[in-house]
C-alpha positions as CSV (number, residue, x, y, z in Angstrom):
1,X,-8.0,-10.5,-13.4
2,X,-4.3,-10.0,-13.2
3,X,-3.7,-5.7,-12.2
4,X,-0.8,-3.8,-12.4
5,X,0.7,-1.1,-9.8
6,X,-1.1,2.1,-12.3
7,X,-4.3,0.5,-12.0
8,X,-4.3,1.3,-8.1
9,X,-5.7,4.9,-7.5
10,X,-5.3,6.9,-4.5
11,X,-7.3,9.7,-3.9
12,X,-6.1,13.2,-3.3
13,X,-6.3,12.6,0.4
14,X,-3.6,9.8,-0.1
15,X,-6.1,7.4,0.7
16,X,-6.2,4.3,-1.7
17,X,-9.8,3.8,-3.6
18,X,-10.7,-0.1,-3.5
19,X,-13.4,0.4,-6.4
20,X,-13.7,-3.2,-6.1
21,X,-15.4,-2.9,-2.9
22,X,-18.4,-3.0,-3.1
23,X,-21.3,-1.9,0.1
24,X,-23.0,-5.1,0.0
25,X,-20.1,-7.1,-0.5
26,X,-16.9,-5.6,1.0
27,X,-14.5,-7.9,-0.1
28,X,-11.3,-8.1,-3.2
29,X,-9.0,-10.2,-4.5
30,X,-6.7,-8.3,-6.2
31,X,-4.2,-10.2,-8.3
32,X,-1.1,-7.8,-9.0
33,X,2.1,-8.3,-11.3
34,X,4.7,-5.5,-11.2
35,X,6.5,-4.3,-14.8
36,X,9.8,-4.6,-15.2
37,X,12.1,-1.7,-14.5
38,X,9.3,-0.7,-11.9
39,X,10.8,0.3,-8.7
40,X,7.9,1.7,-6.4
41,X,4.8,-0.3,-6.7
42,X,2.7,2.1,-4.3
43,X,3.5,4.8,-2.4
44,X,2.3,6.0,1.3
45,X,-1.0,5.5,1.6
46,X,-3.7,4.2,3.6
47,X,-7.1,2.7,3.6
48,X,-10.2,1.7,6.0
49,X,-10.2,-2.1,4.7
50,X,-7.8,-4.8,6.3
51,X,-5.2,-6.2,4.5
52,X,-3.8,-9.7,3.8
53,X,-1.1,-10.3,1.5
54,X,0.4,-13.3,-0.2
55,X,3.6,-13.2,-2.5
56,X,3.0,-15.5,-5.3
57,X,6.5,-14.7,-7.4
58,X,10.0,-12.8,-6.8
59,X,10.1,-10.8,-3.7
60,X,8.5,-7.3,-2.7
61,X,9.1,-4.9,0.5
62,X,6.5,-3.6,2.6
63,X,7.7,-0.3,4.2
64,X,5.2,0.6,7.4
65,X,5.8,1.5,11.3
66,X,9.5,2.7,10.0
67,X,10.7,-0.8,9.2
68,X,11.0,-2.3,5.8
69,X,9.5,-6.1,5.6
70,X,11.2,-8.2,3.1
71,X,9.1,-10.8,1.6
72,X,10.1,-13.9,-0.6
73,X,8.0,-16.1,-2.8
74,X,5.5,-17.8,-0.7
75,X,5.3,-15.7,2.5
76,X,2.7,-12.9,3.1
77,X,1.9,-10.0,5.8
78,X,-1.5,-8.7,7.3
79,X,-1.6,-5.1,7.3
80,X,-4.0,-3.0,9.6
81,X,-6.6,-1.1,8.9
82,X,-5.6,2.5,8.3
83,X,-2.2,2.1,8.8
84,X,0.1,3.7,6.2
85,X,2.2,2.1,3.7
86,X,4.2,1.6,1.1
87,X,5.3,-1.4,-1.5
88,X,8.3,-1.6,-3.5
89,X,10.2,-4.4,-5.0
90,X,13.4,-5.2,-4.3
91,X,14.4,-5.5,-7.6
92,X,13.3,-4.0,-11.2
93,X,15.2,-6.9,-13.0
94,X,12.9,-9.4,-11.9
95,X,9.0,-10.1,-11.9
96,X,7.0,-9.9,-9.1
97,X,3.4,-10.8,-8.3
98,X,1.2,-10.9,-5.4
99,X,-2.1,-11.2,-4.2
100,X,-3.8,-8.6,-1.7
101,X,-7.0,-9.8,0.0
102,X,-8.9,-7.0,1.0
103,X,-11.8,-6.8,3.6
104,X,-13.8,-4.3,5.6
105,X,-14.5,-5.1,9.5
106,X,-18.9,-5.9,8.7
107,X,-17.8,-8.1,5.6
108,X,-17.1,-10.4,9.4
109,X,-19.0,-8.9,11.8
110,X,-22.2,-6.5,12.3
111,X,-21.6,-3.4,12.8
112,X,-21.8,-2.8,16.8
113,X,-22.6,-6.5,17.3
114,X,-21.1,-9.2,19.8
115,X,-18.4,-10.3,17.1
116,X,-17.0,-6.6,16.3
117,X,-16.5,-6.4,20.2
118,X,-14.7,-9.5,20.9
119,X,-12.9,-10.1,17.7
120,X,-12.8,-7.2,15.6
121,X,-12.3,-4.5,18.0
122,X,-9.3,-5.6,19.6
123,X,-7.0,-5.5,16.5
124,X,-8.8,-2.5,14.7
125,X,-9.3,0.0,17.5
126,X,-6.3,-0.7,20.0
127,X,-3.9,-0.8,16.9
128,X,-2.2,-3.3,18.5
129,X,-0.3,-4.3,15.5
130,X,0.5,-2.5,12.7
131,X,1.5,-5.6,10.7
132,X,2.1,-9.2,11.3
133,X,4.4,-11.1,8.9
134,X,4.0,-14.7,8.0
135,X,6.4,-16.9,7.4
136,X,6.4,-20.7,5.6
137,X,8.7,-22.1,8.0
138,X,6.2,-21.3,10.9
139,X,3.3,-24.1,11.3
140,X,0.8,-21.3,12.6
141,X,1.8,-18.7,10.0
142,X,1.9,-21.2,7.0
143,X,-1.4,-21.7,8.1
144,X,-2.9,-19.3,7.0
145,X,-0.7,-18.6,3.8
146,X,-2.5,-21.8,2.8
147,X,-6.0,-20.2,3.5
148,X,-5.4,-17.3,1.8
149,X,-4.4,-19.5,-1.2
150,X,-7.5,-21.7,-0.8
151,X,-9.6,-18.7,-0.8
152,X,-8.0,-18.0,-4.0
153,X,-8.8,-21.0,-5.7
154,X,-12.6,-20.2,-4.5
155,X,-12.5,-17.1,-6.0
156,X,-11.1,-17.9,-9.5
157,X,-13.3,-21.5,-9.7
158,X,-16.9,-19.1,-8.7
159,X,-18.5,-22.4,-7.9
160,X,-22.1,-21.8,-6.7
161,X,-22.2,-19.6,-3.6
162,X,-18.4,-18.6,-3.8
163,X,-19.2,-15.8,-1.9
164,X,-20.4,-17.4,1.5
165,X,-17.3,-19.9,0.6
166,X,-15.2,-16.9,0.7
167,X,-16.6,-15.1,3.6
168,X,-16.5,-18.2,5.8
169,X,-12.9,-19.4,4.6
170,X,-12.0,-15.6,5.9
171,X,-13.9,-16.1,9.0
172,X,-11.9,-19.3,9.7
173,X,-8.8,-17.7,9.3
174,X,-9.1,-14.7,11.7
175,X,-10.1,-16.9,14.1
176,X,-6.4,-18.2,13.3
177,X,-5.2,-15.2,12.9
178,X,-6.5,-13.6,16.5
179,X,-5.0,-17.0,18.1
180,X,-1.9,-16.1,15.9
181,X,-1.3,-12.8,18.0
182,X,-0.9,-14.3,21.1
183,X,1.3,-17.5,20.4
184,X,4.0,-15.8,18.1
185,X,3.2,-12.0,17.0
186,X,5.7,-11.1,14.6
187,X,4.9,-7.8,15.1
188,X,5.6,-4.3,14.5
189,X,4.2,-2.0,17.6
190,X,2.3,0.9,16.5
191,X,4.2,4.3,17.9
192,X,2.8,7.5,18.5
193,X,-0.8,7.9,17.3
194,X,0.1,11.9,16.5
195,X,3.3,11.8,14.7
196,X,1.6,9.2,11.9
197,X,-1.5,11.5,11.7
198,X,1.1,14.6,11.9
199,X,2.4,12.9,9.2
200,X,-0.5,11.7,7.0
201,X,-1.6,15.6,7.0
202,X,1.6,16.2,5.3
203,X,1.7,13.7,2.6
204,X,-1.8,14.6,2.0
205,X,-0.8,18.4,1.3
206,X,1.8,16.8,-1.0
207,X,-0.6,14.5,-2.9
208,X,-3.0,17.5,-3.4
209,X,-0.2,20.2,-4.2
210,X,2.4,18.5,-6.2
211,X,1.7,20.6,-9.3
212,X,2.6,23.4,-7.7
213,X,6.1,25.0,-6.3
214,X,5.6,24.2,-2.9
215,X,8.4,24.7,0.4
216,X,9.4,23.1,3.0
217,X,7.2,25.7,5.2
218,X,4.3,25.1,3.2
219,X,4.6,21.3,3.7
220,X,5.0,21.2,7.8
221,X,2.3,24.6,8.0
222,X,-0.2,21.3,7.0
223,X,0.5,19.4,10.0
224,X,0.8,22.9,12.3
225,X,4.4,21.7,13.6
226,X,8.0,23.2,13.1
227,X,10.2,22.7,10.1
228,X,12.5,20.6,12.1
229,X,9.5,18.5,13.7
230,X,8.7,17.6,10.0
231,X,11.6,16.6,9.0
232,X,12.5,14.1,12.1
233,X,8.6,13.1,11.5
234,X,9.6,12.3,7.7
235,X,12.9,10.7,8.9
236,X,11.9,8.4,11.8
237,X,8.3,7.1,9.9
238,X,9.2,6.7,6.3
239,X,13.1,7.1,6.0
240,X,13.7,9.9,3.8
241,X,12.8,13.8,3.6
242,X,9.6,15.7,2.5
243,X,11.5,17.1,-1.0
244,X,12.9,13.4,-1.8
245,X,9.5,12.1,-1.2
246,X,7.9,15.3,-3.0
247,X,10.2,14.7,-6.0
248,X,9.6,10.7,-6.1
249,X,5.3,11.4,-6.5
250,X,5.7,13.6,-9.2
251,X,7.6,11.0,-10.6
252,X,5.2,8.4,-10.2
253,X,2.4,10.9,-10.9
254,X,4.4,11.2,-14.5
255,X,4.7,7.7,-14.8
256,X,0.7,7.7,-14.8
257,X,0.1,10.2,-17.2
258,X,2.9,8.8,-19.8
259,X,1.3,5.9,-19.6
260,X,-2.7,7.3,-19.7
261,X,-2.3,10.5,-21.8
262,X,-1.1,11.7,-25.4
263,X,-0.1,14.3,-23.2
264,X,3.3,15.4,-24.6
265,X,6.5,15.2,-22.6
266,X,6.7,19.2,-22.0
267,X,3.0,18.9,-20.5
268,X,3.6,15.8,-18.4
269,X,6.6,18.2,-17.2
270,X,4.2,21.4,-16.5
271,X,1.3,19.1,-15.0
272,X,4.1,17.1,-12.3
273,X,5.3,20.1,-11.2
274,X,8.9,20.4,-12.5
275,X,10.1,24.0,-13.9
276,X,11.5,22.6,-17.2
277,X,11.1,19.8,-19.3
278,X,15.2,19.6,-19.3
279,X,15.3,19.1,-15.6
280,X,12.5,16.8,-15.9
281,X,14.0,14.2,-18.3
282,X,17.4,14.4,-15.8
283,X,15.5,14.1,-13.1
284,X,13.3,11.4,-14.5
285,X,16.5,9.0,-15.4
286,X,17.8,9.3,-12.4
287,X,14.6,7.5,-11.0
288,X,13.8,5.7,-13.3
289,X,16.7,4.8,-15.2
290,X,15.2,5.8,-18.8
291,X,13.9,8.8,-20.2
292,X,10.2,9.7,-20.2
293,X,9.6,9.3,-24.1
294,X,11.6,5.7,-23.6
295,X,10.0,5.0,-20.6
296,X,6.4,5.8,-22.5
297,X,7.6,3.8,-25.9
298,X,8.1,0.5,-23.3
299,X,4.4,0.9,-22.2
């Protein structure tokens, strides 16, 4: 089933909701194509399940441990669990989908068990990497881009007992993936535990008090650190400052509701945060490049 970027929900605590996931069978294939004239696919966020993600068409960036991963058509990244991120695409002029594959740590191993210890632990608790890219042009790396795209093909065929097929195509390919590490880790190193929880705390506030007219003070007062702390923490993990970010999520928080609501334009304004619908619509063009009632009429 083919998703787009609004159909991904993150909860107030900027923590993304897999309602796929299910307890007795942690796993999702989630097949996404981005609109055009879309810009941000997701912003920050994080979640508990592991990440592995395969580019089918066009070319989409994956912002995380302050770096921003380009990646073309047929290349794909493993993302860790917990670690924050964001996807954009590089372009709103052309089409973009990708597959995420999505997987919690006892969809492999039991919880507590030999195989958490000796092949889980060492990537999920040591955060050793936040992500790993993969590349076609590498034979280990384009190894597993073709396992992620056979376990594809067993999830849309749903021959008998897809699901063991599934969960032991995915075993296979962490054992590839953990070999992987040690022979060429394109790798990002995780930094300081405390500034990326520092920050989390922050975009949380943000993601829970966006409606409202909220300061600088207010903002950094969530993570208990300085006004100038906050803003190097903003600067050095994500690249830009706690309004610009503040501003961009009401936008996308507008997007939603123009999109999901009969809301009118003035109410979308009022509900986003902004202090008039005048400075909303300028502000809204500037990011998006339309205004909201054209930007609603294209949905």
């Amino acid at each position: 089933m083919m998703m787009f970027p609004e159909d991904i929900i993150l909860t107030s605590a900027n923590r993304e909701e897999i309602h796929e996931i299910k307890s007795d069978y942690p796993f999702c294939l989630r097949n996404i194509m981005t609109r055009l004239g879309d810009m941000q696919v997701v912003t920050w966020h994080w979640h508990e399940e592991f990440e592995f993600v395969y580019v089918c068409e066009g070319e989409l960036e994956y912002w995380v441990g302050g770096k921003c991963i380009l990646l073309k058509k047929e290349e794909g990244i493993f993302i860790n669990s917990n670690v924050m991120h964001q996807v954009t695409v590089p372009s709103s002029k052309r089409k973009t989908e990708y597959q995420v594959f999505m997987f919690r740590k006892n969809f492999l191993a039991e919880e507590g068990g030999l195989l958490e210890k000796l092949y889980i632990h060492p990537v999920l608790a040591k955060k050793e990497f936040q992500a790993v890219v993969f590349h076609k042009e590498n034979s280990e790396q384009k190894k597993l881009l073709k396992a992620l795209q056979e376990i594809s093909k067993i999830q849309e065929e749903k021959e008998f007992a897809f699901e063991m097929k599934i969960r032991n195509a995915i075993s296979n390919m962490w054992v590839d993936f953990l070999q992987l590490l040690n022979i060429d880790s394109d790798d990002i190193t995780i930094k300081a535990a405390g500034k990326e929880e520092r920050l989390k705390r922050m975009l949380s506030f943000i993601q829970q008090n966006y409606m409202e007219d909220i300061s600088l003070k207010n903002i950094v007062e969530a993570a208990q650190i300085s006004e100038r702390e906050g803003l190097r923490c903003f600067q050095e993990e994500i690249h830009t400052t706690p309004f610009t970010y503040l501003t961009e999520y009401r936008i996308q928080m507008a997007c939603m509701l123009l999109q999901n609501t009969q809301d009118t334009i003035t109410i979308v304004s009022g509900k986003c945060g902004f202090q008039s619908s005048s400075y909303f619509g300028k502000v809204f063009r500037k990011c998006m490049g339309c205004t909201p009632y054209e930007y609603r009429k294209s949905r």
